[in-house]
VMD Tcl script that builds the backbone (N, CA, C; Angstrom):
set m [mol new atoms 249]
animate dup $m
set s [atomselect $m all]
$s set {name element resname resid chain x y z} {
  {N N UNK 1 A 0.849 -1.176 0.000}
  {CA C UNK 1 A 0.000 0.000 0.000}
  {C C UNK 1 A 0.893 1.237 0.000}
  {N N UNK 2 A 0.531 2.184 -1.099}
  {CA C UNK 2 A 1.297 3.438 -0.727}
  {C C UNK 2 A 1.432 4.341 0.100}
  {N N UNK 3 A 2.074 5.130 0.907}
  {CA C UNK 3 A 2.355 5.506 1.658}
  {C C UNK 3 A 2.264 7.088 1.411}
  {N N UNK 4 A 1.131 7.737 1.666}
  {CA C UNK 4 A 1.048 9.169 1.073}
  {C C UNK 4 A 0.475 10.068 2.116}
  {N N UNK 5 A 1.343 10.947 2.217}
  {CA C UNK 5 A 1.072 11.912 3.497}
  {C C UNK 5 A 1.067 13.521 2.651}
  {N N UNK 6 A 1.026 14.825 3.318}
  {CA C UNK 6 A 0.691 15.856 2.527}
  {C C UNK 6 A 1.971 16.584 3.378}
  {N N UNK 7 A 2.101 17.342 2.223}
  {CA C UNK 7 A 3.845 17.841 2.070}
  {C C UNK 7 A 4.142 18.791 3.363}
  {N N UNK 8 A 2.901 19.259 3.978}
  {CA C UNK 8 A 2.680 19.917 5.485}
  {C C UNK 8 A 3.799 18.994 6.344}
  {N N UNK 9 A 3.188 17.803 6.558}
  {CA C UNK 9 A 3.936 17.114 6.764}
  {C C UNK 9 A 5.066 16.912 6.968}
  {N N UNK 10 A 6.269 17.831 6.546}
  {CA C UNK 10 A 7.394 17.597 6.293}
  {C C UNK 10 A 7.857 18.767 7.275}
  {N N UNK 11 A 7.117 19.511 8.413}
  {CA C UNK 11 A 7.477 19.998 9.440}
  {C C UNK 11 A 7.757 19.103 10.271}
  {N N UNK 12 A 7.537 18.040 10.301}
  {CA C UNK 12 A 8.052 16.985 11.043}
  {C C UNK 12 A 8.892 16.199 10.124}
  {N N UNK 13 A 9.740 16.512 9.291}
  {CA C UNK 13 A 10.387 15.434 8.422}
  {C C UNK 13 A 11.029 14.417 9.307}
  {N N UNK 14 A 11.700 14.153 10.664}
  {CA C UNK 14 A 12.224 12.874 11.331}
  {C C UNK 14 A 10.849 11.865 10.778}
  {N N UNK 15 A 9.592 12.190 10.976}
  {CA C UNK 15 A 8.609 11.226 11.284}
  {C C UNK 15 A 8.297 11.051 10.083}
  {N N UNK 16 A 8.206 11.672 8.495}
  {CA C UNK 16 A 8.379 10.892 7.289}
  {C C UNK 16 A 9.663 10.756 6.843}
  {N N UNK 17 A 10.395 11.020 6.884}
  {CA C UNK 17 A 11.869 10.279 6.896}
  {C C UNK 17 A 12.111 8.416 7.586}
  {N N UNK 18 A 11.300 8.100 8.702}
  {CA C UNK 18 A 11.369 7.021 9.274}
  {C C UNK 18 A 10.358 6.278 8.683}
  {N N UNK 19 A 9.288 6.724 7.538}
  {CA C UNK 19 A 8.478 6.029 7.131}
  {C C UNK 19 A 9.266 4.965 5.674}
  {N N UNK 20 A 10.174 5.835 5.211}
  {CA C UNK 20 A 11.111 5.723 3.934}
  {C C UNK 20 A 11.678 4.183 4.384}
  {N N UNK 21 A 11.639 3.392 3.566}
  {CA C UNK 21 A 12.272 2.077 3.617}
  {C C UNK 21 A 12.767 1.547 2.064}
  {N N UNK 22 A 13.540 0.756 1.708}
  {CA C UNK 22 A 13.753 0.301 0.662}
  {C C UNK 22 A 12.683 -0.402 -0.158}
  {N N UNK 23 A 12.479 0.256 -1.353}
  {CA C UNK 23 A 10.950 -0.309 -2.393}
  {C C UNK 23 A 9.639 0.219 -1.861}
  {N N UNK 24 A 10.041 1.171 -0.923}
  {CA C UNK 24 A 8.834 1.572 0.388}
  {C C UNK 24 A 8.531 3.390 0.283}
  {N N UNK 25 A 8.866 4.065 -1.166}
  {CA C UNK 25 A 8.803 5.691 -0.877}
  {C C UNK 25 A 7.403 6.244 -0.351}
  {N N UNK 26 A 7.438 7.571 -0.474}
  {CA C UNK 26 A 6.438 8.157 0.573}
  {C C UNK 26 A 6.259 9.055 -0.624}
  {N N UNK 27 A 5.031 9.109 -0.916}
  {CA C UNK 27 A 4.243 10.397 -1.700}
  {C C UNK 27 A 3.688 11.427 -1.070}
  {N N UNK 28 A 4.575 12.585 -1.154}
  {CA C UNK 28 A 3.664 13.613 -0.745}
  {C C UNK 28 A 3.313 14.218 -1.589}
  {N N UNK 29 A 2.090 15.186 -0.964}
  {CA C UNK 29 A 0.430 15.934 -1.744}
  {C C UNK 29 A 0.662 17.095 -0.997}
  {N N UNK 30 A 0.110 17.827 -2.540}
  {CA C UNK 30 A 0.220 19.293 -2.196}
  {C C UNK 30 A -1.292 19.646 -2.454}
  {N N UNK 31 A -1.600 20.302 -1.854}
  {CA C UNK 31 A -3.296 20.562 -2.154}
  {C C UNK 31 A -4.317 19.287 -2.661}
  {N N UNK 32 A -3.807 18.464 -2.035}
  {CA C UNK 32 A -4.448 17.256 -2.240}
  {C C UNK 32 A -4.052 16.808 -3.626}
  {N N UNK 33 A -3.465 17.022 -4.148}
  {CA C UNK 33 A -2.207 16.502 -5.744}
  {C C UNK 33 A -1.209 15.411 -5.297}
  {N N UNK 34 A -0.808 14.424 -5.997}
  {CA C UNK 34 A 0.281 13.755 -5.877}
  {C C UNK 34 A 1.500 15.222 -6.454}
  {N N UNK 35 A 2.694 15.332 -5.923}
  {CA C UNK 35 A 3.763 16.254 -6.504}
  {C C UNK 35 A 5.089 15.924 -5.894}
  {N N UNK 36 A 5.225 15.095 -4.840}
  {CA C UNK 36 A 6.821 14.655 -4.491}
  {C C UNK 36 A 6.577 13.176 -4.329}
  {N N UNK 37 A 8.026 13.008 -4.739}
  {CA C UNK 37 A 8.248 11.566 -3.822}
  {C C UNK 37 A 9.261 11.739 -3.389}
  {N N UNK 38 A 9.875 11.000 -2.128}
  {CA C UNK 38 A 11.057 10.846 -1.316}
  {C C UNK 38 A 11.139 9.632 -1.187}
  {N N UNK 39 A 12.050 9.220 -1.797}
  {CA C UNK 39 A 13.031 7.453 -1.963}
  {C C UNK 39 A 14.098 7.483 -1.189}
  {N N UNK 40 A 14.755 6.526 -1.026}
  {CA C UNK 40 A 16.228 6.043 -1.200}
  {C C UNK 40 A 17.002 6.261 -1.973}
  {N N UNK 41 A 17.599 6.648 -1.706}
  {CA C UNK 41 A 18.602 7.237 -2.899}
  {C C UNK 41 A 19.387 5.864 -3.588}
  {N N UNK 42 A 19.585 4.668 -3.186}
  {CA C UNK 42 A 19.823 3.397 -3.601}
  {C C UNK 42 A 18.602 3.230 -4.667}
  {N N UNK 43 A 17.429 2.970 -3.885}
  {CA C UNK 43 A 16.754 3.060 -5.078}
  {C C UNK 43 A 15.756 4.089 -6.255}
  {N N UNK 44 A 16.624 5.038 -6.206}
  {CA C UNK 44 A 16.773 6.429 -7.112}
  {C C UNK 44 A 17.588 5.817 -8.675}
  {N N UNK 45 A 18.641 5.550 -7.484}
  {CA C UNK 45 A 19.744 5.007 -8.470}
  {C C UNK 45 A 19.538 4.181 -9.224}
  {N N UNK 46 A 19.036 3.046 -9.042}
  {CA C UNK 46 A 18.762 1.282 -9.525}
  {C C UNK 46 A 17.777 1.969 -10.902}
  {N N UNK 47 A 16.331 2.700 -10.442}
  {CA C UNK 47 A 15.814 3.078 -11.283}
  {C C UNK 47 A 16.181 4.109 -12.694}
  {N N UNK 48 A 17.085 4.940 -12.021}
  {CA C UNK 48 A 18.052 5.953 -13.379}
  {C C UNK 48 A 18.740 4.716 -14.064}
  {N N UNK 49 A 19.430 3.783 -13.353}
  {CA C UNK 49 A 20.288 2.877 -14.172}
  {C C UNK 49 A 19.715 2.180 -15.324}
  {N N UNK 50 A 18.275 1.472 -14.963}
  {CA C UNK 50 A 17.243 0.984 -15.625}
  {C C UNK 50 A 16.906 1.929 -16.893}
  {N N UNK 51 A 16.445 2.904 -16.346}
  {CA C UNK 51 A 16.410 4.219 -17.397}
  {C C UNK 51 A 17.396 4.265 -18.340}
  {N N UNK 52 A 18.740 4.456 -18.172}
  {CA C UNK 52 A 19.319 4.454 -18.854}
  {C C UNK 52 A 19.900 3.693 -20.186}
  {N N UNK 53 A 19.758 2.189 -19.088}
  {CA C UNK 53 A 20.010 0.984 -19.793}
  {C C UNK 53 A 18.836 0.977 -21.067}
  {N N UNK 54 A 17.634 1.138 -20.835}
  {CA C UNK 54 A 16.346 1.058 -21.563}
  {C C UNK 54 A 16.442 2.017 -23.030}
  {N N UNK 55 A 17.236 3.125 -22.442}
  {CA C UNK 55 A 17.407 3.951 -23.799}
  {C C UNK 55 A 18.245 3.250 -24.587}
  {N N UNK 56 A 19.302 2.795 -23.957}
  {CA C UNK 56 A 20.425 2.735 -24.794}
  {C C UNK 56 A 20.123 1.298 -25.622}
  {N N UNK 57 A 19.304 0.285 -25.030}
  {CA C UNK 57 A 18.855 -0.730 -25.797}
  {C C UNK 57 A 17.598 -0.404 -27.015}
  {N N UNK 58 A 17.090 1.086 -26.670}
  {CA C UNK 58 A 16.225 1.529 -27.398}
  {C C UNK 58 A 17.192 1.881 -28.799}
  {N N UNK 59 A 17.671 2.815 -28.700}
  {CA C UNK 59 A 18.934 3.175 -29.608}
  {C C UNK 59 A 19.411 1.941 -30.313}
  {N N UNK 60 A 19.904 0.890 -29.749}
  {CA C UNK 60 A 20.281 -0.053 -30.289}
  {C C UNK 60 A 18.739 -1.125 -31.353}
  {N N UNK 61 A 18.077 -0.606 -30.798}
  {CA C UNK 61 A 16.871 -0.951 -31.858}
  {C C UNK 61 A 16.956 -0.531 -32.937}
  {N N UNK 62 A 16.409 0.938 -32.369}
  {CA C UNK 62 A 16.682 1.310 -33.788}
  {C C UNK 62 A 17.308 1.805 -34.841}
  {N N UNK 63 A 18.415 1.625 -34.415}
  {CA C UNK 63 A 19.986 1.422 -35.690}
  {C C UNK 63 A 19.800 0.139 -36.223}
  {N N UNK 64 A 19.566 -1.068 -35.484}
  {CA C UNK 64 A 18.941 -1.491 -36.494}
  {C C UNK 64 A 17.967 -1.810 -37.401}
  {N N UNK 65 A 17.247 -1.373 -36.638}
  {CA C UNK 65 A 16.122 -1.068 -38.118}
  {C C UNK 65 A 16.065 -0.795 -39.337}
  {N N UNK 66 A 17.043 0.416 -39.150}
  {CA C UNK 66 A 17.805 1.475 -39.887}
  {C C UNK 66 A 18.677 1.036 -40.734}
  {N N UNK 67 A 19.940 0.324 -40.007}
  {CA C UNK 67 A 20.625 0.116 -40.703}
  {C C UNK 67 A 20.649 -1.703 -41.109}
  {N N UNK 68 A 19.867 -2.243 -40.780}
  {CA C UNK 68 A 20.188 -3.271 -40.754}
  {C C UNK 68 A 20.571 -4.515 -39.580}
  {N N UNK 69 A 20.313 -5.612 -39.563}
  {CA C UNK 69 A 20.916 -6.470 -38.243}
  {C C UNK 69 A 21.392 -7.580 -38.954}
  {N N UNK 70 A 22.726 -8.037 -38.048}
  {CA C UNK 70 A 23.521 -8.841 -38.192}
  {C C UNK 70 A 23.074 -10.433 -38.060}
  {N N UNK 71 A 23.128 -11.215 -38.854}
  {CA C UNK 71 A 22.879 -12.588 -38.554}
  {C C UNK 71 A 24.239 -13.478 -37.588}
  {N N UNK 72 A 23.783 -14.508 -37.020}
  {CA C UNK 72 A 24.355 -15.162 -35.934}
  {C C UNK 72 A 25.547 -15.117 -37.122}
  {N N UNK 73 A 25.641 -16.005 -37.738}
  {CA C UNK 73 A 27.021 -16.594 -38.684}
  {C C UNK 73 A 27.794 -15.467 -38.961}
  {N N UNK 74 A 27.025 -14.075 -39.154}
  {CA C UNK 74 A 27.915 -12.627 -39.555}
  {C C UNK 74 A 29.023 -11.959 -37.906}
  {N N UNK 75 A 28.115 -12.675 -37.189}
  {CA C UNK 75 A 28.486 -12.265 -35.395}
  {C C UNK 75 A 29.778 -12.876 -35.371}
  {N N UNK 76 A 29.111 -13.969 -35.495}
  {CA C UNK 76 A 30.576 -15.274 -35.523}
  {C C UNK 76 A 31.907 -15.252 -36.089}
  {N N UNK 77 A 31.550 -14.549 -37.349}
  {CA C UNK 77 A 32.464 -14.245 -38.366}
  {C C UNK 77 A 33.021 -13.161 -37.754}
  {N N UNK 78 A 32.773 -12.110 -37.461}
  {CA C UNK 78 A 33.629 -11.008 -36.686}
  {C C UNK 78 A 34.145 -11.077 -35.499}
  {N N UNK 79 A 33.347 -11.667 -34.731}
  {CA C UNK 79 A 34.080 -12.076 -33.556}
  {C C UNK 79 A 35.122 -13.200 -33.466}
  {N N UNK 80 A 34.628 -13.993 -34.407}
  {CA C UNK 80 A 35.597 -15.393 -34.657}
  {C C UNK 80 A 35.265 -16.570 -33.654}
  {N N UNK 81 A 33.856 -16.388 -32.885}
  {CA C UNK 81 A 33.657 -17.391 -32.226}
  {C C UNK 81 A 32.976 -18.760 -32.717}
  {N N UNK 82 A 33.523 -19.607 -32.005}
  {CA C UNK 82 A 33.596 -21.100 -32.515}
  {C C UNK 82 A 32.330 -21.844 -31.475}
  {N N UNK 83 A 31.861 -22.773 -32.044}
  {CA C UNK 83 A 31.060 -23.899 -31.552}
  {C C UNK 83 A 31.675 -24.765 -30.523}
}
mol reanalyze $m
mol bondsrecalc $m
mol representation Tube
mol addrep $m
């Protein structure tokens, strides 16, 4: 269940700060709006990494699309790997 308190709230930040757990962030509301979240910065990270990774396999899509994709035997052949 999510964990959503209103950004008032954060006059007491010790007491949503201790709510914060790993896979566990806290949504705060501003005028009754979702508008922050406060994570872990571990898992801030994990998720940018993901992000990142996702583009860059995106990119790698579509070059080949573009340009073309390599068959196993063409892989093999450049790399020189054997059976």
């Amino acid at each position: 269940m999510p964990n959503i308190k209103p950004v008032s709230d954060l006059r007491n930040y010790a007491g949503v700060l201790k709510d914060i757990c790993s896979g566990s962030p806290v949504y705060l509301t501003k005028n009754g709006r979702g508008c922050y979240v406060i994570q872990e910065l571990e898992d801030y990270e994990k998720k940018e990494a993901v992000i990142k990774l996702m583009t860059e396999l995106e990119k790698g899509r579509i070059s080949g699309d573009k340009e073309g994709w390599y068959s196993l035997e063409e892989i093999k052949k450049e790399f020189a790997v054997s059976n």
